[in-house]
C-alpha positions as CSV (number, residue, x, y, z in Angstrom):
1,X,71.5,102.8,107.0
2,X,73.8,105.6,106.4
3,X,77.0,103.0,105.8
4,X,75.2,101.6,103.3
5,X,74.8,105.1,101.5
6,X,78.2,106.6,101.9
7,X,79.9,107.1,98.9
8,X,82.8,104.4,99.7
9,X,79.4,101.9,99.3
10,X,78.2,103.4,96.3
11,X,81.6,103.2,94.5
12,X,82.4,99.9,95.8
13,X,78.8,99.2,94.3
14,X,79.4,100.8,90.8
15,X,82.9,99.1,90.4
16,X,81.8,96.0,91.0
17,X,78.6,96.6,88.5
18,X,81.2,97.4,85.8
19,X,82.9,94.4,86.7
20,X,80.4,92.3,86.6
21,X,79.4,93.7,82.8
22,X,83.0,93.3,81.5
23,X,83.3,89.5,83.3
24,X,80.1,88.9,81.2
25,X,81.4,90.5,77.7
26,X,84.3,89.0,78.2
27,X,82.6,85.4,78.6
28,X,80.8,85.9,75.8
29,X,83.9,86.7,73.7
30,X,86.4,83.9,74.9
31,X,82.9,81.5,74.0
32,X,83.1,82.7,70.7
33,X,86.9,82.1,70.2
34,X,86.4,79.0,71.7
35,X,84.5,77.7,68.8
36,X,86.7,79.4,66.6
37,X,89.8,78.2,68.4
38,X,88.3,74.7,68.0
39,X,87.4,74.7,64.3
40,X,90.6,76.9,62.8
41,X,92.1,73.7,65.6
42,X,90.7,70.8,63.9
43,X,89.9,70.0,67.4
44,X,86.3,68.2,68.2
45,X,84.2,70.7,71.0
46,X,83.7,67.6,73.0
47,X,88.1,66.9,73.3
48,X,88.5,66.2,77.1
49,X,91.0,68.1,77.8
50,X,93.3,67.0,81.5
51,X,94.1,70.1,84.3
52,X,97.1,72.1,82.2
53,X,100.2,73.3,84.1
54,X,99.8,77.3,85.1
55,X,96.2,77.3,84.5
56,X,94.2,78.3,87.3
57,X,91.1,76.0,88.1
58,X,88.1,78.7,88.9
59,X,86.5,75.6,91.1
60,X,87.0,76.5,94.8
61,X,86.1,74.7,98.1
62,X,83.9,76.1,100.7
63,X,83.5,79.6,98.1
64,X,80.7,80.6,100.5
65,X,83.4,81.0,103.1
66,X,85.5,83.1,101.5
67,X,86.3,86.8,102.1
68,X,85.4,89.4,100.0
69,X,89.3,90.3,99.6
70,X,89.7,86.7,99.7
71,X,87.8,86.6,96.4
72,X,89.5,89.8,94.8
73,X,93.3,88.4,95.3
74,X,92.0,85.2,93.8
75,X,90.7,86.6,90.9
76,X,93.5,88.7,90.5
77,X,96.1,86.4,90.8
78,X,93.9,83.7,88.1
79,X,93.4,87.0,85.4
80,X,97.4,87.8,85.7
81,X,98.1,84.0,84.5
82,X,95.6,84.4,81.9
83,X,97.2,87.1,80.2
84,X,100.3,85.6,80.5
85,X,99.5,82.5,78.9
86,X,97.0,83.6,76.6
87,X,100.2,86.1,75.5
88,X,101.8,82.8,74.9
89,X,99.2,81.4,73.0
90,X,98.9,84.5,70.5
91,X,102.4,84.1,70.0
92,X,102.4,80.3,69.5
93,X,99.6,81.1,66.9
94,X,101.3,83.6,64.7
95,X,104.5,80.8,64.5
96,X,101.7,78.5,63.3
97,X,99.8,80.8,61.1
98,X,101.6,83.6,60.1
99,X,99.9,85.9,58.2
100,X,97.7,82.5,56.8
101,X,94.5,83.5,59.6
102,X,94.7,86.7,61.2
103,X,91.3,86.4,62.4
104,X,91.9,84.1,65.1
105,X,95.1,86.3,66.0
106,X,93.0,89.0,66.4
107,X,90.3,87.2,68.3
108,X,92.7,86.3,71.1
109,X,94.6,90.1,71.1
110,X,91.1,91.2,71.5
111,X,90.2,88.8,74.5
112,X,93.8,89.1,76.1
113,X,93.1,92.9,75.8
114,X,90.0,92.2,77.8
115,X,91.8,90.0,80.0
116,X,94.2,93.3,80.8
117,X,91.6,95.2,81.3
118,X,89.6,93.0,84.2
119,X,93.1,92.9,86.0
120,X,93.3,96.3,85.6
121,X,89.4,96.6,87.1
122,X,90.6,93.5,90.0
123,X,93.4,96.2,91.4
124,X,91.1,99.5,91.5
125,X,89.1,97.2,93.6
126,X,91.8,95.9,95.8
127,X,93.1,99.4,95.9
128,X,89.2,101.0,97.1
129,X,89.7,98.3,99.9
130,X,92.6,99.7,101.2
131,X,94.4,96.4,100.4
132,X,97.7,95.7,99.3
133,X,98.3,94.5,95.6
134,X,100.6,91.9,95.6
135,X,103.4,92.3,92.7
136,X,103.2,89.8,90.2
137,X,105.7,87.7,90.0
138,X,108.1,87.6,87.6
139,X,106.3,88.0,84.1
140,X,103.6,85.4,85.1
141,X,103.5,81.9,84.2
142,X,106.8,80.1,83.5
143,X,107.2,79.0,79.3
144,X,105.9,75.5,79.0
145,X,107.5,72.3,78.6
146,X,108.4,71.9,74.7
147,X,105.0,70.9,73.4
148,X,104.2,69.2,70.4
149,X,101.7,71.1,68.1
150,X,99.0,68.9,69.5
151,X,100.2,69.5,72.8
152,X,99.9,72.9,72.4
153,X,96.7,73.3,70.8
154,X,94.9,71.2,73.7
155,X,96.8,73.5,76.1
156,X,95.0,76.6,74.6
157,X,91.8,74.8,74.4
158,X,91.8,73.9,78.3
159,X,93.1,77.7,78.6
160,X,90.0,79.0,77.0
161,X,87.6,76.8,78.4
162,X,89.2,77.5,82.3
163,X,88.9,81.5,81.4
164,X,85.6,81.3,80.1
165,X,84.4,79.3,83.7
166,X,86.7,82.3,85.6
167,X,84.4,84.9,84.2
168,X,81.6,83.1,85.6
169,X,83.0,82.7,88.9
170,X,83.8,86.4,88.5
171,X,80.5,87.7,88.0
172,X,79.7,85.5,91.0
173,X,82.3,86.7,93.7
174,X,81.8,90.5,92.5
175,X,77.6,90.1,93.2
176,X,79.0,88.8,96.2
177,X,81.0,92.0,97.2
178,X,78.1,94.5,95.9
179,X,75.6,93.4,98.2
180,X,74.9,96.1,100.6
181,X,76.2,95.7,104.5
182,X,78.9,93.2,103.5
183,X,82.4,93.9,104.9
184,X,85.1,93.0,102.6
185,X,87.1,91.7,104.8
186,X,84.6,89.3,106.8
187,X,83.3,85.5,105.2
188,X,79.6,86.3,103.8
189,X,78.5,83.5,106.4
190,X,79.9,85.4,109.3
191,X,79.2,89.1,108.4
192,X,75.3,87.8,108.1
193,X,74.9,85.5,111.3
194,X,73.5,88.2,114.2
């Protein structure tokens, strides 16, 4: 009983809490571009769009069985290719655009700022767990192949879409780590069983 009080538990608790709310305001934001992203796009909402190169999937086998610092590097390493290829993409869109929509430019600094900020969040975590951050490397994801225009606007669309089903899993693996009693180092499944 006192573990679960100390104050390590109660911070873990709060930063995952805060987590969890800026996963969700993010998910709601990257949403709302997406539908923006579609129409300034001309793209149809239903486009299927195939797995894009550098974009992390935030599907997972066996996610039950992972650790809780299992989860965290995952996370970590996903949000740090975000904001390297949604960096890309606001840079792709002011070639495009130029000065022509600024509010989708903005839309995208403001979610890439948000995207920042979570990996930010992901390494206080990390860092309350006593666990080592691993360096990213080199800037983040490699430039693309030369895409066509097309190319690239399905690109973002399958970058948007992924990052929006990463906030999800994100609110998901930090509920995971805030419940009480749960090592962060053990596989939910085994620090339960007696």
């Amino acid at each position: 009983m006192a573990a679960a009080d100390s104050p390590f538990t109660a911070l873990r608790h709060d930063l995952c809490s805060r987590g969890i709310r800026l996963a969700g305001k993010m998910r709601a934001d990257v949403i709302n571009l997406l539908d923006a992203y579609v129409e300034q796009q001309g793209l149809d909402a239903s486009s299927s769009v195939a797995a894009v190169e550098g974009v992390p999937l935030a599907a997972v086998e066996r996610w039950d069985e992972q650790t809780g610092t299992q989860r965290l590097l995952e996370n970590l390493a996903a949000y740090r290719a975000f904001r390297a290829l949604l960096a890309q993409m606001l840079e792709e869109q002011q070639e495009q655009l130029g000065e022509a929509d600024m509010g989708l430019g903005r839309a995208l600094a403001a979610v890439l700022l948000q995207v920042s900020a979570f990996t930010y969040h992901l390494e206080e975590l990390l860092r309350l767990e006593s666990c080592g951050i691993p360096g990213e490397e080199g800037d983040g994801t490699p430039p693309p192949p030369c895409l066509s225009l097309f190319e690239q606007k399905l690109r973002g669309l399958g970058v948007l879409r992924e990052l929006a089903q990463w906030a999800v899993r994100s609110m998901r693996d930090l509920r995971q780590l805030a419940k009480p009693g749960l090592p962060t180092g053990a596989a939910p499944g085994l620090a339960e069983s007696p």
